[in-house]
KEKE-3310 file (N, C-alpha, C; in steps of 0.2 Angstrom, whole numbers, plus 5000, padded with zeros to 4 digits):
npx = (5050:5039:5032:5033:5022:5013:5013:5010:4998:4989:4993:4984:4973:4965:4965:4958:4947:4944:4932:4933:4941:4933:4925:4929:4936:4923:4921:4928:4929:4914:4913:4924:4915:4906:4911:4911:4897:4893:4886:4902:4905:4918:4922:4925:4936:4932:4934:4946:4947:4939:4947:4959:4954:4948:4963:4967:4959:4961:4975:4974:4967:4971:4982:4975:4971:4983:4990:4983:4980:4994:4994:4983:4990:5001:5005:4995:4997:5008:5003:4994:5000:4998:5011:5022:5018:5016:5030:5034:5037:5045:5051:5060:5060:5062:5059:5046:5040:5042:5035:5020:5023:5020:5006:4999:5004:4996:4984:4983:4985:4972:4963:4966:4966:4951:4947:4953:4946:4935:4939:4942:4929:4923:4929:4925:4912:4914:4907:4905:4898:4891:4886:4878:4872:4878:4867:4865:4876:4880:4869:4872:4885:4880:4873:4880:4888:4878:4875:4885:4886:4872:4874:4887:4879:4869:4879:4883:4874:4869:4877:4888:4897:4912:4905:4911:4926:4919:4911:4921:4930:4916:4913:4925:4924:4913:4913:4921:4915:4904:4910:4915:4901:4898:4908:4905:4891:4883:4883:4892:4889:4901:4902:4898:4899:4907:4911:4912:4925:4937:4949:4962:4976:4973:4977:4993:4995:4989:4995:5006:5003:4999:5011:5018:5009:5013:5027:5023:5018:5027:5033:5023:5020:5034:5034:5025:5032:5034:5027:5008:4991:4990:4998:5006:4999:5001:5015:5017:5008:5016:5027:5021:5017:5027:5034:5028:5033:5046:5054:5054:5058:5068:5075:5078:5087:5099:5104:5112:5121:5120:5125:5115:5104:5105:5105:5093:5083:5085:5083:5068:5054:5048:5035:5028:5038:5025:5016:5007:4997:4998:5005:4996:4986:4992:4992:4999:5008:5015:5025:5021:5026:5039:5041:5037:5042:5055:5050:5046:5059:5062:5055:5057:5071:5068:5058:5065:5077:5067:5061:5071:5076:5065:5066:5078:5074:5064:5071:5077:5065:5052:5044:5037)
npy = (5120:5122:5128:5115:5107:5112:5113:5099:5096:5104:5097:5085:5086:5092:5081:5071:5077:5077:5069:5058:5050:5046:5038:5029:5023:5020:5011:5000:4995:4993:4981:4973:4969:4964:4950:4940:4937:4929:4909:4902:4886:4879:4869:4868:4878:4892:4905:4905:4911:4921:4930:4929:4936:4948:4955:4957:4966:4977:4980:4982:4993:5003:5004:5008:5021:5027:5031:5040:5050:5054:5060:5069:5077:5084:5083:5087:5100:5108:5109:5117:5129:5130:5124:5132:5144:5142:5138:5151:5157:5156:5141:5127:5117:5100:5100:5106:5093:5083:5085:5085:5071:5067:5071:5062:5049:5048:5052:5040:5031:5033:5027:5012:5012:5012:5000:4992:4988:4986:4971:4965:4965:4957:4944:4940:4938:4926:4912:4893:4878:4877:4887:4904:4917:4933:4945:4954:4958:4965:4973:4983:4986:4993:5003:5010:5018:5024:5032:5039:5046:5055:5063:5071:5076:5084:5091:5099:5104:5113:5117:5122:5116:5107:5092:5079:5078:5078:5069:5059:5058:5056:5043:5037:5037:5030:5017:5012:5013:5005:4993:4988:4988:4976:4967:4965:4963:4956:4939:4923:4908:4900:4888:4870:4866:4879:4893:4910:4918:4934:4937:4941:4941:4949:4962:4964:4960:4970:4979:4978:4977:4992:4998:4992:5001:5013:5012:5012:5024:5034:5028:5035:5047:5051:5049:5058:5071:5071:5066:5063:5058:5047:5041:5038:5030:5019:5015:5012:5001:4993:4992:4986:4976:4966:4968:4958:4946:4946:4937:4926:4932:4937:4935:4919:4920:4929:4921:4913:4919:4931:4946:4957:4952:4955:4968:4974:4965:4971:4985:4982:4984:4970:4962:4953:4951:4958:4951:4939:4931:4919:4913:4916:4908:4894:4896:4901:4913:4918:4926:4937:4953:4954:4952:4961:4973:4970:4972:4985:4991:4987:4995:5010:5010:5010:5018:5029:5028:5030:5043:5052:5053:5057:5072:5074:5073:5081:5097:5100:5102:5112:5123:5134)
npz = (5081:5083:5071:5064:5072:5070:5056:5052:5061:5053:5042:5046:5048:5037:5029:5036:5033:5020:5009:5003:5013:5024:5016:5012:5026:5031:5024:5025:5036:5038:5027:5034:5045:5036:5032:5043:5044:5033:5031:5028:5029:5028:5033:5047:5048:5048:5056:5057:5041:5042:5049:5042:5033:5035:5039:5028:5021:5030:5026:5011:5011:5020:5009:4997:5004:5008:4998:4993:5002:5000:4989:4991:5000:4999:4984:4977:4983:4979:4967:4969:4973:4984:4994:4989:4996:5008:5012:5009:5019:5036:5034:5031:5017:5020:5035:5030:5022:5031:5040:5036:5034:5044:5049:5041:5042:5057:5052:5045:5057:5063:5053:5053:5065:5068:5059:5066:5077:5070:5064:5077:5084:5072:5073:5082:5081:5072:5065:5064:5056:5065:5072:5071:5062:5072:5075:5083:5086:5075:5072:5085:5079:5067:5072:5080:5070:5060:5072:5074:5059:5061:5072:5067:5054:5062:5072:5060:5052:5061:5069:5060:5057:5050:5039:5038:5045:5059:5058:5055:5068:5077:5074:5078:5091:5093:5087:5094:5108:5102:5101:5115:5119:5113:5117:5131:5133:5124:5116:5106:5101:5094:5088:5090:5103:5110:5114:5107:5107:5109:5097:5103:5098:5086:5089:5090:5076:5070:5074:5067:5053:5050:5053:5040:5033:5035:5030:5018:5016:5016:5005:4994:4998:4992:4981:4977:4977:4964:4957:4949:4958:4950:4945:4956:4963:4953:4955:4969:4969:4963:4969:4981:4977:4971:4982:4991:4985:4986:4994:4985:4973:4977:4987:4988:4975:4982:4993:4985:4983:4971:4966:4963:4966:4978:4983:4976:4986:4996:4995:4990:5000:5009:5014:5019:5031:5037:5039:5046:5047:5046:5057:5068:5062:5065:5080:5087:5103:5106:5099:5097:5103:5105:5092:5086:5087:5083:5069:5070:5071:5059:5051:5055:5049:5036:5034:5037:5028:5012:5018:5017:5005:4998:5004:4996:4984:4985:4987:4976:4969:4958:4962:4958)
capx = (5045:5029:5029:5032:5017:5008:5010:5009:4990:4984:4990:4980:4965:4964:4966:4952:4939:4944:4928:4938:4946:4926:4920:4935:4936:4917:4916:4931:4926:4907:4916:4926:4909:4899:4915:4910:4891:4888:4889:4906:4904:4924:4926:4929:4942:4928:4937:4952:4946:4937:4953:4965:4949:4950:4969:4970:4954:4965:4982:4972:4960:4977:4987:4974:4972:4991:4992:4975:4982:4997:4994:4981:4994:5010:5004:4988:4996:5010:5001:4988:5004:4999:5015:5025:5016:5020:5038:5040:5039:5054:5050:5062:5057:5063:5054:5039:5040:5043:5027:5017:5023:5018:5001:4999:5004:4993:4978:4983:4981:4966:4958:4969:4962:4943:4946:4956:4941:4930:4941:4941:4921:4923:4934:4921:4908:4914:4906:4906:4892:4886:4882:4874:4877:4877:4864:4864:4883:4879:4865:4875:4889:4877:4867:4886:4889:4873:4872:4892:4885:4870:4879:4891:4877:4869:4884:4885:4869:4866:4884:4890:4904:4915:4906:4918:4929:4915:4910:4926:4929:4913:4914:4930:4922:4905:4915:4923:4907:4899:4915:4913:4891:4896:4910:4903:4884:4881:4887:4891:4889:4906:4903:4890:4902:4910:4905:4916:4930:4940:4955:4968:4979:4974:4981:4998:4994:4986:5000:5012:4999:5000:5020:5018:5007:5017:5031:5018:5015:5033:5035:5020:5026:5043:5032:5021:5037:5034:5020:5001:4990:4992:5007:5009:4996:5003:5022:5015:5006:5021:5029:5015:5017:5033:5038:5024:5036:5053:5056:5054:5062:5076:5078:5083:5096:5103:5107:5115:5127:5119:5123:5110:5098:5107:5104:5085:5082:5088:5078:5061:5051:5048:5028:5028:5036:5020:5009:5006:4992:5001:5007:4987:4982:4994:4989:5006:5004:5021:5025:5018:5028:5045:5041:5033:5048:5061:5047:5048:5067:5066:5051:5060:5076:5066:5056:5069:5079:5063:5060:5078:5077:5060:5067:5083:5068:5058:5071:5076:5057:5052:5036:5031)
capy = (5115:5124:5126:5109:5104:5117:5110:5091:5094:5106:5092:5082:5089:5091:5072:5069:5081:5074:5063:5048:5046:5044:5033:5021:5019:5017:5005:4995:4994:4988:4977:4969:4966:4958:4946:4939:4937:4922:4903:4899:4877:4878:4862:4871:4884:4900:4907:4907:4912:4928:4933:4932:4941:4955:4958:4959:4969:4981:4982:4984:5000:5007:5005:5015:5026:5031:5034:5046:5054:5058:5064:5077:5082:5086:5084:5093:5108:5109:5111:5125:5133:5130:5123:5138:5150:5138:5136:5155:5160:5152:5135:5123:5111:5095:5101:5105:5087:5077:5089:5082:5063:5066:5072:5059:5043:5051:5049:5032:5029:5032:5022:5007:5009:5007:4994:4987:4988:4979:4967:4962:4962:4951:4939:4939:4937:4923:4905:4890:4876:4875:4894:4908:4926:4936:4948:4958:4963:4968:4978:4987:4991:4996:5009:5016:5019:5027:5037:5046:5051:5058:5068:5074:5080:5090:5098:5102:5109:5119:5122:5124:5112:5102:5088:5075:5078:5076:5061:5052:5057:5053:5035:5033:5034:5027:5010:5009:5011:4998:4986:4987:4984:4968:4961:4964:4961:4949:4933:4922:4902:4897:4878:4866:4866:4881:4900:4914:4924:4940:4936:4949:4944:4952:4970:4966:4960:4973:4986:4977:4980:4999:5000:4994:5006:5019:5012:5016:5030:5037:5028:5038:5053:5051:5050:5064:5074:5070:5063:5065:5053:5040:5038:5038:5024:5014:5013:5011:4996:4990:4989:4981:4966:4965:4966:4950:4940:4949:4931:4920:4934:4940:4929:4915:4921:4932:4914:4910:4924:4936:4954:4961:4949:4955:4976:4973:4961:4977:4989:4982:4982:4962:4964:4946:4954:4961:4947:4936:4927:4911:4913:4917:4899:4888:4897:4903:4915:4922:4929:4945:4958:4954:4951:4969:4976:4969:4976:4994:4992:4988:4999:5014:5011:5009:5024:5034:5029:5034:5050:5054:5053:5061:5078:5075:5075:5088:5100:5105:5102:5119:5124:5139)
capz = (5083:5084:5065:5062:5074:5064:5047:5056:5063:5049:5036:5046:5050:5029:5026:5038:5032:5010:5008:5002:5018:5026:5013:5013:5033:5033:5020:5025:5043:5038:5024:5039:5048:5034:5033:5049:5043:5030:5031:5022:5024:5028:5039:5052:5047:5045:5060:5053:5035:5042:5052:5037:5026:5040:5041:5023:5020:5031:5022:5006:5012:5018:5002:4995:5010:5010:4992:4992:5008:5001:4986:4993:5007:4993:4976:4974:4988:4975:4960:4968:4973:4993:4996:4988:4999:5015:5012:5007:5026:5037:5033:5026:5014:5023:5039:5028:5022:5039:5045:5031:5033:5053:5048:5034:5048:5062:5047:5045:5063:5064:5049:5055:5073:5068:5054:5069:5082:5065:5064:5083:5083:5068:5075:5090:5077:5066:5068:5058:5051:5070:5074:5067:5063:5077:5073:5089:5086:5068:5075:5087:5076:5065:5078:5082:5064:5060:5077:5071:5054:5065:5076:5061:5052:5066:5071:5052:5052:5067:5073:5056:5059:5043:5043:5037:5050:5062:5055:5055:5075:5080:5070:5079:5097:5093:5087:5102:5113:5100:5103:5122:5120:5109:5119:5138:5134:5121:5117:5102:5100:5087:5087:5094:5113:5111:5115:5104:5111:5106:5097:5104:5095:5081:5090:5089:5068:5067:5072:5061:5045:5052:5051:5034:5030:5037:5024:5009:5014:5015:4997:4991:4998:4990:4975:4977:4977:4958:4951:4951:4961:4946:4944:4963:4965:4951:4958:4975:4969:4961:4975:4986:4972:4971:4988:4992:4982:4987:4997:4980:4969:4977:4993:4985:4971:4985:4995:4980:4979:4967:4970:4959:4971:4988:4983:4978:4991:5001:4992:4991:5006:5011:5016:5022:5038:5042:5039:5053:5048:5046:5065:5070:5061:5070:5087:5093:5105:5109:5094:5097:5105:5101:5085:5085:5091:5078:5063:5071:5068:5051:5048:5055:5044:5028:5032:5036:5020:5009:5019:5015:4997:4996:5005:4992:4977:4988:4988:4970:4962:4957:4964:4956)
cpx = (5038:5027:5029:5024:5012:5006:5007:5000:4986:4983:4984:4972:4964:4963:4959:4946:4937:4937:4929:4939:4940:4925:4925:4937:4931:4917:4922:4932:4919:4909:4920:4920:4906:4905:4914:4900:4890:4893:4894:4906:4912:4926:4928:4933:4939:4931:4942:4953:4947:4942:4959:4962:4950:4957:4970:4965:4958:4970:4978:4970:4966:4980:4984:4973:4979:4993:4987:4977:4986:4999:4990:4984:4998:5005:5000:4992:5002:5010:4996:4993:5003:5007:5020:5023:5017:5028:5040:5039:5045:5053:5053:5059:5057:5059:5047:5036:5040:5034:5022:5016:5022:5010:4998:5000:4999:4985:4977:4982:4976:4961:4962:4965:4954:4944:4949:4951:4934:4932:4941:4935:4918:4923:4928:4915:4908:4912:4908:4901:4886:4881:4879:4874:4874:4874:4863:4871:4882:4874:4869:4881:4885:4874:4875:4887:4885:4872:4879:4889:4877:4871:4883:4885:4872:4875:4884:4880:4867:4873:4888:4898:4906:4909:4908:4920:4926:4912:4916:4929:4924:4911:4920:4929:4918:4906:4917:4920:4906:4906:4914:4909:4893:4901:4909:4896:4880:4887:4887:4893:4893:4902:4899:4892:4907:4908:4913:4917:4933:4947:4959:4974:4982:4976:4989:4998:4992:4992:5005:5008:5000:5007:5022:5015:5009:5024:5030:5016:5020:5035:5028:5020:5032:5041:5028:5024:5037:5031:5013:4999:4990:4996:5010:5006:4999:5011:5020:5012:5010:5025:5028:5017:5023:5036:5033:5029:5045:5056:5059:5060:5067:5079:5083:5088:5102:5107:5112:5122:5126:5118:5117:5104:5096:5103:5097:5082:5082:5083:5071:5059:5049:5043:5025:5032:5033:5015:5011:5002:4991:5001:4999:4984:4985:4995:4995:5004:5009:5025:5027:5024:5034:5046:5040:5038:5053:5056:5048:5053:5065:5061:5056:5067:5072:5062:5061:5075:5075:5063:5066:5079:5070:5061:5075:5079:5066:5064:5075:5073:5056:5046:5034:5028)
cpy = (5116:5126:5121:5106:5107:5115:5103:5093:5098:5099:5084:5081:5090:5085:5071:5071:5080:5069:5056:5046:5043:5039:5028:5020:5016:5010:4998:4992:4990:4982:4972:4964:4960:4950:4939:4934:4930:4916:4904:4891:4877:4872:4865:4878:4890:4902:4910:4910:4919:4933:4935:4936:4949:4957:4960:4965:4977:4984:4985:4991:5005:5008:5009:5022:5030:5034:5040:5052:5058:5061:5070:5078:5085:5090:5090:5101:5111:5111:5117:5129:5135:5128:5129:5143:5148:5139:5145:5159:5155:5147:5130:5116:5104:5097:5101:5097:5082:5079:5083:5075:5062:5065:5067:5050:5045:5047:5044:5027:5026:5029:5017:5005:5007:5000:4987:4986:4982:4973:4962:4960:4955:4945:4936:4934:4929:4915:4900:4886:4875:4881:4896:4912:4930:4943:4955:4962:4967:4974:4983:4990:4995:5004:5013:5022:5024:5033:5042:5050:5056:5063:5070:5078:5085:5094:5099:5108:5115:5123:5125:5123:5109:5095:5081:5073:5076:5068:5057:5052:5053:5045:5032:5031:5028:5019:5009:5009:5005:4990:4985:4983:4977:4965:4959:4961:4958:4943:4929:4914:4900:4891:4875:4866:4870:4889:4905:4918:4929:4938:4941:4947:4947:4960:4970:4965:4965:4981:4985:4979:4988:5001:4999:4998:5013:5019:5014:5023:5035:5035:5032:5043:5054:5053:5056:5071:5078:5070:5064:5060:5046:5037:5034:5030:5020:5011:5012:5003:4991:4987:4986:4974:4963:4962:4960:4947:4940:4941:4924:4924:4936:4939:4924:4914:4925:4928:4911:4914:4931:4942:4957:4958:4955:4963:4974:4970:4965:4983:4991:4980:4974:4963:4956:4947:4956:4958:4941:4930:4918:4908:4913:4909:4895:4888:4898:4908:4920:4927:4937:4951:4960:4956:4957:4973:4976:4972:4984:4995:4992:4994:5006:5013:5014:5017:5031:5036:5032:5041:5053:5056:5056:5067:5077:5076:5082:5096:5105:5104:5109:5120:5130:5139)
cpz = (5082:5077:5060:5065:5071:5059:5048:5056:5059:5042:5038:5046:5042:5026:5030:5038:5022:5012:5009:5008:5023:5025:5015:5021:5032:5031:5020:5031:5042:5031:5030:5042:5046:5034:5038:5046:5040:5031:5025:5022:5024:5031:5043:5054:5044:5051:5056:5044:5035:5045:5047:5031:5029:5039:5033:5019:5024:5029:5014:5006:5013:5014:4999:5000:5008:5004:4990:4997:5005:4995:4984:4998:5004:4985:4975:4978:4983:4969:4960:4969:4982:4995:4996:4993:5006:5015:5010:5015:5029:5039:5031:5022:5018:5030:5034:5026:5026:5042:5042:5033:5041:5052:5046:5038:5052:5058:5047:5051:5064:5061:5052:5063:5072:5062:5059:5073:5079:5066:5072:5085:5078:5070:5082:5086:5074:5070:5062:5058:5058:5072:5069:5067:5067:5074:5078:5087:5079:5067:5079:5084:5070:5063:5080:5075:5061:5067:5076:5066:5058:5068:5072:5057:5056:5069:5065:5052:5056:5070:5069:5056:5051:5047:5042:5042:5057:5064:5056:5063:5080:5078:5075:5087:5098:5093:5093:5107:5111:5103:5109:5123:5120:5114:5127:5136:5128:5120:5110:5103:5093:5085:5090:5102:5114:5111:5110:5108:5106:5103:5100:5100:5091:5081:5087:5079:5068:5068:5068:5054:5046:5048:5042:5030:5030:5030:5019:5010:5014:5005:4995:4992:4994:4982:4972:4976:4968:4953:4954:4957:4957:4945:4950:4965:4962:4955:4964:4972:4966:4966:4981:4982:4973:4978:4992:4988:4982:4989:4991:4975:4967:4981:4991:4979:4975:4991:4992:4979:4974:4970:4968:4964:4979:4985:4980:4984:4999:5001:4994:4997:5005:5014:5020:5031:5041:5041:5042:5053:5050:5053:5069:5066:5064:5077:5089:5095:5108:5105:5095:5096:5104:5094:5083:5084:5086:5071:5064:5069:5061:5047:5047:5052:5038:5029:5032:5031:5015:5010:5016:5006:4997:4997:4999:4984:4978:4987:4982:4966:4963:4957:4962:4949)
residu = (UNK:UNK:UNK:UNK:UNK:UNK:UNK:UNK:UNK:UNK:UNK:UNK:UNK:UNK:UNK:UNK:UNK:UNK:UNK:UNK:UNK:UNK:UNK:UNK:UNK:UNK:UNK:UNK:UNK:UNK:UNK:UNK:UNK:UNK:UNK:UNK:UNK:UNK:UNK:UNK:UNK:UNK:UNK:UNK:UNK:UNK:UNK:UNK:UNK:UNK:UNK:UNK:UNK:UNK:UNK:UNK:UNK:UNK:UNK:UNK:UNK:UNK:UNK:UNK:UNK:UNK:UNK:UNK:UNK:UNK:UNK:UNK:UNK:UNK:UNK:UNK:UNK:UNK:UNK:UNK:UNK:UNK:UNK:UNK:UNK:UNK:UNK:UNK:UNK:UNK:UNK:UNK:UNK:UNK:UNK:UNK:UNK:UNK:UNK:UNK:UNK:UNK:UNK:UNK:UNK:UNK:UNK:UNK:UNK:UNK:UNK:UNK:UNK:UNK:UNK:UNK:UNK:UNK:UNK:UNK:UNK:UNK:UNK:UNK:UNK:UNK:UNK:UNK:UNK:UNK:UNK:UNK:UNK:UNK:UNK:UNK:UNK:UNK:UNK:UNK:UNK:UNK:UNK:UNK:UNK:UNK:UNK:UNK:UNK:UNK:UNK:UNK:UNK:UNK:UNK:UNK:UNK:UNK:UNK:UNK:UNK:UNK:UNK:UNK:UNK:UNK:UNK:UNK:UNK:UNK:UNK:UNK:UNK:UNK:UNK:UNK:UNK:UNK:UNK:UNK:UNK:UNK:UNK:UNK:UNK:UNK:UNK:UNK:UNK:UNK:UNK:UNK:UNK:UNK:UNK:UNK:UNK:UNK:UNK:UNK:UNK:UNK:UNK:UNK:UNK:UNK:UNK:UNK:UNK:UNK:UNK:UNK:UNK:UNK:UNK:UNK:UNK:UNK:UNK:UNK:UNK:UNK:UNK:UNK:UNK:UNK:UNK:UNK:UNK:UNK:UNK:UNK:UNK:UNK:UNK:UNK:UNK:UNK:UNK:UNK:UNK:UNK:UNK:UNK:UNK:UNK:UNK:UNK:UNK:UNK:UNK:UNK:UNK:UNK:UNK:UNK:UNK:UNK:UNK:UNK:UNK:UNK:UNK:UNK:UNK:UNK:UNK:UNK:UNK:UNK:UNK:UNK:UNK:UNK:UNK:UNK:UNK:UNK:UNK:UNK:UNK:UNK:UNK:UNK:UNK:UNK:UNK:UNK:UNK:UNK:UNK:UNK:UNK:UNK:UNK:UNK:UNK:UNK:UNK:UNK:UNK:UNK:UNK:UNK:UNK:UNK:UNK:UNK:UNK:UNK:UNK:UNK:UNK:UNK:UNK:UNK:UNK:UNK:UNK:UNK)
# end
């Protein structure tokens, strides 16, 4: 157990000091924001626009997230020959691989937790043709953002700390200060008679976009077993597409009786179970938690049929 939590938080701590992993929280977290920002002239429905531009703005950042994670966690450590030198102490493959897909989820966390933290400011944020952009919260997440990279590169320089890593810890407190500032101490005017509130909903959304990305990022593992980071991203994105349309392409011949429907249909992850936003326009409110509850089920089947066939890949590749 203690050389699994080993390889677990070194492959994490790796993921979180790669640049990529930096740039694409910061800029999908301050992407979330500016969403929040300009008149859209929607009739109404810019609340609802900015909510379903955030949650998707999230699923997108992970899909590449989980494919860049996990072909600097596998791929690249097999091809410097880092792997081979891990697995030749008393390590087994399939343990080194769970380690990895623990590390590699954990990473994923924590960009989903600040992209989820933007998203909730946003949502605080958004008006429509009566208000006007909340400049104060835009400032404060701003002054959070800038005060992490601050603090990351003085520990860099004086303490002689990574500073990446630094950076992406202190980003992940600093939002969550700024979230506090904006939702106790200022205020936002939605509408001409109405003041802006916090969706919460968008937690329980936002942990089902999580669970799918925990699914990509066991299919990207599975593929990392294999292939480079291109190949990996392409098949990954194949499967993102595919499985938004699993309901039209393989739903409805598998109604019909078609085995060849029913075994894809089985196959391909169904990505339409972890998108919600439909439920989030018509104001249901119950949804939630239940609902959370039966995606974990399906999540954990599908990842741990992947994980299964990635350590049956992982364990006759020839790694020297």
């Amino acid at each position: 157990m203690r050389q699994f939590i080993n390889i677990a938080t070194n492959a994490f701590m790796e993921l979180v000091r790669q640049p990529v992993f930096l740039l694409l929280m910061t800029a999908s977290s301050a992407f979330e924001i500016f969403l929040a920002t300009p008149f859209y002239f929607a009739f109404g429905d810019e609340p609802k626009l900015v909510k379903n531009s955030v949650l998707a703005v999230m699923l997108l950042s992970g899909l590449f997230g989980a494919v860049l994670s996990a072909s600097a966690s596998l791929a690249r450590e097999i091809r410097s020959g880092t792997a081979l030198a891990v697995l030749s102490k008393p390590v087994g493959r399939a343990q080194f691989l769970l380690a990895k897909y623990a590390g590699l989820i954990l990473a994923l966390a924590v960009m989903t937790y600040v992209n989820l933290i933007a998203a909730l400011i946003a949502s605080r944020m958004a008006f429509d043709a009566y208000g006007s952009t909340d400049i104060a919260a835009i400032s404060i997440f701003a002054g959070g953002v800038a005060v992490a990279y601050l603090l990351a590169a003085f520990s860099n320089y004086f303490l002689h700390r990574p500073f990446v890593s630094d950076a992406v810890f202190a980003l992940l407190i600093l939002v969550t200060v700024a979230a506090f500032f904006i939702f106790q101490f200022t205020t936002q005017k939605q509408s001409s008679d109405a003041m802006a509130v916090v969706d919460w909903r968008l937690v329980p959304a936002g942990l089902l976009i999580l669970l799918a990305l925990w699914i990509l990022a066991a299919l990207a593992l599975a593929c990392s077993t294999r292939f480079e980071m291109i190949p990996t991203l392409a098949i990954c994105s194949a499967f993102f597409l595919i499985g938004l349309m699993s309901d039209y392409l393989f739903g409805r011949p598998s109604e019909k009786g078609h085995w060849w429907a029913t075994i894809l249909y089985s196959i391909v992850p169904n990505w339409q179970n972890f998108w919600v936003a439909d439920a989030l326009d018509t104001g249901r409110s119950t949804f939630q938690w239940g609902y959370v509850g039966k995606a974990l089920g399906y999540a954990a089947c599908y990842i741990g049929a992947v994980l299964s066939l990635a350590v049956m890949f992982f364990e006759d590749r020839e790694l020297s």
